[in-house]
C-alpha positions in Angstrom: -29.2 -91.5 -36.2 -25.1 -92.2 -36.2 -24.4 -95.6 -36.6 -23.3 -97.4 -33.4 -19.1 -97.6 -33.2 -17.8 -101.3 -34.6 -15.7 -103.1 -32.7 -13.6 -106.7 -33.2 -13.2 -109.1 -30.4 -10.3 -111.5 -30.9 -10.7 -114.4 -29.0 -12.7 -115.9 -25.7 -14.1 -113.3 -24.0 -15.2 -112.4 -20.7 -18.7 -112.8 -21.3 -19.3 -109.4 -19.2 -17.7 -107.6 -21.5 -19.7 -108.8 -24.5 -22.9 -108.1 -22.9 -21.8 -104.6 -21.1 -20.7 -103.5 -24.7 -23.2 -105.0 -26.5 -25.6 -102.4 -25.9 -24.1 -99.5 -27.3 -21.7 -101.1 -29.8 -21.7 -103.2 -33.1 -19.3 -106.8 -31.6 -18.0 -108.4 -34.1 -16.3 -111.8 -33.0 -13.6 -113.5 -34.9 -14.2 -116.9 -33.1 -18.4 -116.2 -34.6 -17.5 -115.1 -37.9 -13.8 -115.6 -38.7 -11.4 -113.3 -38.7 -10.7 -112.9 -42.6 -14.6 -112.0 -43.4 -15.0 -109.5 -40.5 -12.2 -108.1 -42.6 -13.2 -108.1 -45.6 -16.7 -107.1 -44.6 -16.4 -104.7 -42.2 -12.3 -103.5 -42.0 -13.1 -100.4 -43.0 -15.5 -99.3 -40.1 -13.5 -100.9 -37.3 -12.6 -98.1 -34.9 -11.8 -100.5 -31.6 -10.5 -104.3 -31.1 -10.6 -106.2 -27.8 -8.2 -108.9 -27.0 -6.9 -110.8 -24.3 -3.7 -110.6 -25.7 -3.6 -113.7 -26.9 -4.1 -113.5 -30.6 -1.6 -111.3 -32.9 -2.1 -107.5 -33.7 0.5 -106.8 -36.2 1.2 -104.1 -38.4 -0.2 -105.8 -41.0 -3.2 -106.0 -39.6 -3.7 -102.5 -38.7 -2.9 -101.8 -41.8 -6.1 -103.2 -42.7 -8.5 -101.3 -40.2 -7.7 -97.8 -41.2 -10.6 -96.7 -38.9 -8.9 -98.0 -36.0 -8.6 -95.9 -33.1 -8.3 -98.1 -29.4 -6.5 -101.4 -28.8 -7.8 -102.6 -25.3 -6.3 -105.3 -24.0 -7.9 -107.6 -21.3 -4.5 -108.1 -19.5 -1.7 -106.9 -18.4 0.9 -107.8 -20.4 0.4 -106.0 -24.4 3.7 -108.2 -25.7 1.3 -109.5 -28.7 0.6 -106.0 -29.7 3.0 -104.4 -32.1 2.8 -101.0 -29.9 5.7 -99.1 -32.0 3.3 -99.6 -34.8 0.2 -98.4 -33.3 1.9 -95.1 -32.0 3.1 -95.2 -35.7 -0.6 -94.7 -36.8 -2.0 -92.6 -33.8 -3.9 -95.8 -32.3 -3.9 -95.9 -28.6 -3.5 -99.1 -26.5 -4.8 -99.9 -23.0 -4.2 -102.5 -20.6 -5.2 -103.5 -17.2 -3.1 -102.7 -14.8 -3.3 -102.6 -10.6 -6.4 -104.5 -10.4 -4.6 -107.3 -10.4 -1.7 -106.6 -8.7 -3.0 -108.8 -5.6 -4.3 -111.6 -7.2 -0.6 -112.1 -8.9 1.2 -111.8 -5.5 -1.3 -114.3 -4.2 -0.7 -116.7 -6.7 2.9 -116.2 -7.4 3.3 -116.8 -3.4 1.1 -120.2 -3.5 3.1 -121.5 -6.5 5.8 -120.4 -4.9 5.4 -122.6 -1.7 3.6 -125.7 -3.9 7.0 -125.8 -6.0 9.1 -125.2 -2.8 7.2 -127.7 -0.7 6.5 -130.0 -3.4 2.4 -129.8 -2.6 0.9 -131.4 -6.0 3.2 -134.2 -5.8 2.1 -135.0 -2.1 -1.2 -134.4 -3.2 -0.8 -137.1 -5.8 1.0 -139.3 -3.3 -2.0 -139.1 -1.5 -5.0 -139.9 -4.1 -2.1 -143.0 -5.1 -2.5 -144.3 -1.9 1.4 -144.6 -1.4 0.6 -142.6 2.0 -2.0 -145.4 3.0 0.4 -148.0 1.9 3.3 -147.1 4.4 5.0 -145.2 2.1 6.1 -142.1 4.1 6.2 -138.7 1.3 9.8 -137.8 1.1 11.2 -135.0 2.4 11.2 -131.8 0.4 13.2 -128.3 0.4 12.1 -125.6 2.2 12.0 -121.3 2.3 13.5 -121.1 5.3 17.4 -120.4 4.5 16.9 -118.9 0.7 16.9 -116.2 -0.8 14.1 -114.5 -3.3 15.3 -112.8 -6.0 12.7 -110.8 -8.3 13.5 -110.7 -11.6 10.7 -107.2 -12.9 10.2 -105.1 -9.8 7.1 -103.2 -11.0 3.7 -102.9 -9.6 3.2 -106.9 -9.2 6.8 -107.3 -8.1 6.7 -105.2 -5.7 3.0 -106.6 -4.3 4.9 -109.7 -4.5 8.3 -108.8 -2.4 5.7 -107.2 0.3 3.9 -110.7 0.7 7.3 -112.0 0.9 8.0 -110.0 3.8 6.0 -111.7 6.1 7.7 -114.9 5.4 11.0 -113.4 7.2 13.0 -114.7 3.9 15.5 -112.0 2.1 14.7 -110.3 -1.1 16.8 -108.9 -3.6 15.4 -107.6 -7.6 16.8 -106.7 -10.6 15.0 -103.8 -12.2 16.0 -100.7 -14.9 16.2 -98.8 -12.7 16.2 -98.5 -8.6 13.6 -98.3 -6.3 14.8 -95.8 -3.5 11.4 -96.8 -1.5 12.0 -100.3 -1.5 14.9 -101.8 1.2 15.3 -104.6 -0.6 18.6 -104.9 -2.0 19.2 -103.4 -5.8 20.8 -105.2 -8.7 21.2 -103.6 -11.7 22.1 -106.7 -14.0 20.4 -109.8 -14.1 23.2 -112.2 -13.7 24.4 -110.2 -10.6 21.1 -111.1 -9.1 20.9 -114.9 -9.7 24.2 -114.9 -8.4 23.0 -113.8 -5.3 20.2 -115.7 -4.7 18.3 -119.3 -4.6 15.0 -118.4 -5.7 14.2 -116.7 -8.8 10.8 -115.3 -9.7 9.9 -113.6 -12.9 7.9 -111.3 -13.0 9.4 -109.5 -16.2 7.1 -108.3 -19.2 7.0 -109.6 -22.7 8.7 -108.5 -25.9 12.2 -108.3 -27.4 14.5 -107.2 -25.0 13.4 -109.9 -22.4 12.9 -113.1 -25.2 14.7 -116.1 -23.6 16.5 -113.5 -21.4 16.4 -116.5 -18.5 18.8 -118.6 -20.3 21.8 -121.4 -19.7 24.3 -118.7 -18.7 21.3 -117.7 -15.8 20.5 -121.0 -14.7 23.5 -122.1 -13.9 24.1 -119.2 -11.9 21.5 -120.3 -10.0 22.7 -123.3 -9.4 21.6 -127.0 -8.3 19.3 -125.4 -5.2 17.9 -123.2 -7.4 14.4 -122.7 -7.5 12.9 -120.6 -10.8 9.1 -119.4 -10.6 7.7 -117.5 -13.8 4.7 -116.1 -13.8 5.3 -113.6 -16.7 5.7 -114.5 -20.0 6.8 -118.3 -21.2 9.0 -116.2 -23.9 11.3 -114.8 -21.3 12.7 -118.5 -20.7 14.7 -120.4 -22.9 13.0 -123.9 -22.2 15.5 -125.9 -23.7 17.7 -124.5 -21.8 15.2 -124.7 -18.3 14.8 -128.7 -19.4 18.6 -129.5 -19.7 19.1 -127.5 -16.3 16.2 -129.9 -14.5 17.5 -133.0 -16.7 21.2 -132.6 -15.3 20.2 -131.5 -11.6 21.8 -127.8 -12.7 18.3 -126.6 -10.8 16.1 -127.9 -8.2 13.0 -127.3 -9.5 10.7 -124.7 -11.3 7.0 -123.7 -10.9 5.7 -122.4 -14.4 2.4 -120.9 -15.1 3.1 -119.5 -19.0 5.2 -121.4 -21.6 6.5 -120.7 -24.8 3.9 -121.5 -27.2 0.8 -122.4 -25.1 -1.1 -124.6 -24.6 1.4 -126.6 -25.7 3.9 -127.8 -23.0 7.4 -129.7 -23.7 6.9 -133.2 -22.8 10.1 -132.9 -21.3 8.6 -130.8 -18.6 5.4 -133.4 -18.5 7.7 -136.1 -17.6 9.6 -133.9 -14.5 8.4 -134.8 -11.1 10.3 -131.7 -9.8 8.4 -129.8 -11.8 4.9 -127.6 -10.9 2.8 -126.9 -14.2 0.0 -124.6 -14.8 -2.4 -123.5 -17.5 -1.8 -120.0 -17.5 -4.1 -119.0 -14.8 -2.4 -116.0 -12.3 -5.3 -114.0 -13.0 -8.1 -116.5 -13.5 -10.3 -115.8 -10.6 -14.1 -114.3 -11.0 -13.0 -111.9 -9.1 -10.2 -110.4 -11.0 -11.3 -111.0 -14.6 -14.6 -109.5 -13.3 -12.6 -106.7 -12.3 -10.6 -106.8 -15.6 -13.4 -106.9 -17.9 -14.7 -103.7 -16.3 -11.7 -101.7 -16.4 -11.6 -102.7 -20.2 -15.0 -101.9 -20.9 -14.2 -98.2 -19.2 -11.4 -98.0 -21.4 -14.0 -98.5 -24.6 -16.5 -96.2 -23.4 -14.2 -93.5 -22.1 -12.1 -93.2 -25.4 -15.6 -93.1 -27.8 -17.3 -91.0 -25.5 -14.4 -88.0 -24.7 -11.4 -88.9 -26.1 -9.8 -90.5 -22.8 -8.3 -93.8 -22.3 -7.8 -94.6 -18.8 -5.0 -97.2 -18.4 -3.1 -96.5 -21.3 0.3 -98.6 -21.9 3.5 -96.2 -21.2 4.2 -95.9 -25.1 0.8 -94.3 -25.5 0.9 -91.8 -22.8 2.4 -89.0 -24.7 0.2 -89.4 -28.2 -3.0 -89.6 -26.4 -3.4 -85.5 -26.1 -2.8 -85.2 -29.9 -5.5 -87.7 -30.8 -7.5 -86.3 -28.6 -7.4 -82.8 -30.4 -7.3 -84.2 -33.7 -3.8 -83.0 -34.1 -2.7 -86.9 -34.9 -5.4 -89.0 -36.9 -6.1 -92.4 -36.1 -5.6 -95.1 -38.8 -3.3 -95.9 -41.4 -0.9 -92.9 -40.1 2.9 -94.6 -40.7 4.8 -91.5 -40.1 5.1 -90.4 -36.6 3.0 -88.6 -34.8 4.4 -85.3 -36.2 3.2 -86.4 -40.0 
């Protein structure tokens, strides 16, 4: 009788997921039994890790699961995943895109208006009893006369720009490359965008080429009725830079839901009254991290049980056929697919 496959699970865990997989598969949980002695107990028999993304998959550990096969990653964004590496050494990553697609456009268009409209801070004018007191809420800024620019026009950005529709506001984007469906208007640089618009709404993924890619220059060509929403990555922004531009009036106001290096939030940005904060929770819904947790599981029990992943991240795409036919073997492989 084989042996049931070993997987690693780094980090809280949808508790679905645990107990889907739980039945076929040997978990092992770093936040249980700590990461270093899962290592040095069982490294050599992990085939699969699950993550939300948050903790660190680094060449260097990879390099220490030589069995490993599948990184599945409870999220969209895979930025924490050194994915050039993986390719490296024939391991395939998954995500989980689309089924979440809506539930991102809703919340990006409710922290949107809350930012916009200034709702927690009438809220808290309310439970104050300022309101009660005579004290009338001030007045606030509003959507009608600006314009939305989206910063990352892929599948959630352009769920987002069609909610936006409805509000009868213009949209413009700035993408790699155009969108000949879309009638929004194109930008091809980022700067060229802000410079158009009032709004700006991030929706750009993780990694290198985007770190602190919203920066001074950015800001202030947004300008003092500028209005920045991210709900990708808190890497994209240079905060410094965000908290000098809200200090000096260089922007209105900004709604975050991700931050640099979470949980932990500048107390800069604690102290703003013009500013909307949130823990990190676009996608937290039982709905969608139901919906999440099973796409992930697929992923698992696709790849172990023919070879298939079913959302794999673009990098992947093209290796997945050559693991698949043992032509490329996972683990340890640092040469290229063509070693």
């Amino acid at each position: 009788m084989s042996r049931p496959v070993k997987i690693l699970i780094l980090g809280d865990m949808n508790p679905s997921i645990e107990e889907t997989l739980a039945d076929g598969f040997e978990l092992l949980r770093d936040r249980a039994l700590g990461l270093e002695r899962i290592l040095a107990d069982h490294g050599a028999e992990i085939r699969a890790i699950v993550t939300r993304g948050r903790s660190p998959i680094s060449a260097q550990l990879m390099d220490r699961l030589p069995a490993l096969e599948l990184i599945v990653t409870v999220a969209v964004g895979y930025d924490s995943t050194d994915v050039a590496a993986a390719v490296r050494r024939g391991i395939v990553v998954t995500n989980t895109p689309d089924v979440v697609n809506d539930e991102m456009a809703d919340f990006t268009i409710g922290l949107l208006l809350a930012t916009v409209r200034r709702l927690p801070q009438a809220d808290n004018h309310v439970r104050a009893g300022l309101w009660a007191g005579g004290q009338n809420f001030p007045l606030s800024a509003s959507l009608r006369g600006r314009t939305i620019g989206i910063a990352g026009m892929g599948r959630i950005g352009t769920v987002i720009a069609r909610r936006l529709e409805g509000f009868d506001v213009p949209v413009a984007y700035y993408a790699r490359r155009q969108r000949p469906e879309l009638r929004h208007a194109y930008h091809d640089d980022l700067l060229a965008l802000v410079q158009a618009v009032d709004t700006l709404i991030v929706v750009l993924p993780g990694g290198g080429s985007t770190h602190k890619i919203i920066d001074a220059k950015i800001l202030a060509a947004l300008g003092p009725d500028g209005i920045l929403i991210n709900v990708a990555r808190g890497s994209v922004i240079d905060e410094q830079a965000l908290i000098a531009a809200l200090q000096t009036g260089g922007i209105l106001a900004a709604g975050l839901d991700v931050f640099a290096c979470e949980p932990a939030v500048p107390e800069a940005l604690l102290q703003m009254d013009q500013v909307v904060l949130l823990p990190h929770i676009g996608t937290a819904t039982h709905h969608t991290r139901t919906v999440m947790a099973q796409l992930a599981v697929r992923n698992v029990v696709s790849w172990f049980d023919r070879k298939r992943a079913l959302t794999p991240v673009p990098e992947c795409a093209g290796m997945i056929s050559e693991v698949a036919m043992g032509r490329l073997k996972p683990g340890g492989n640092d040469n290229g697919p063509n070693a």
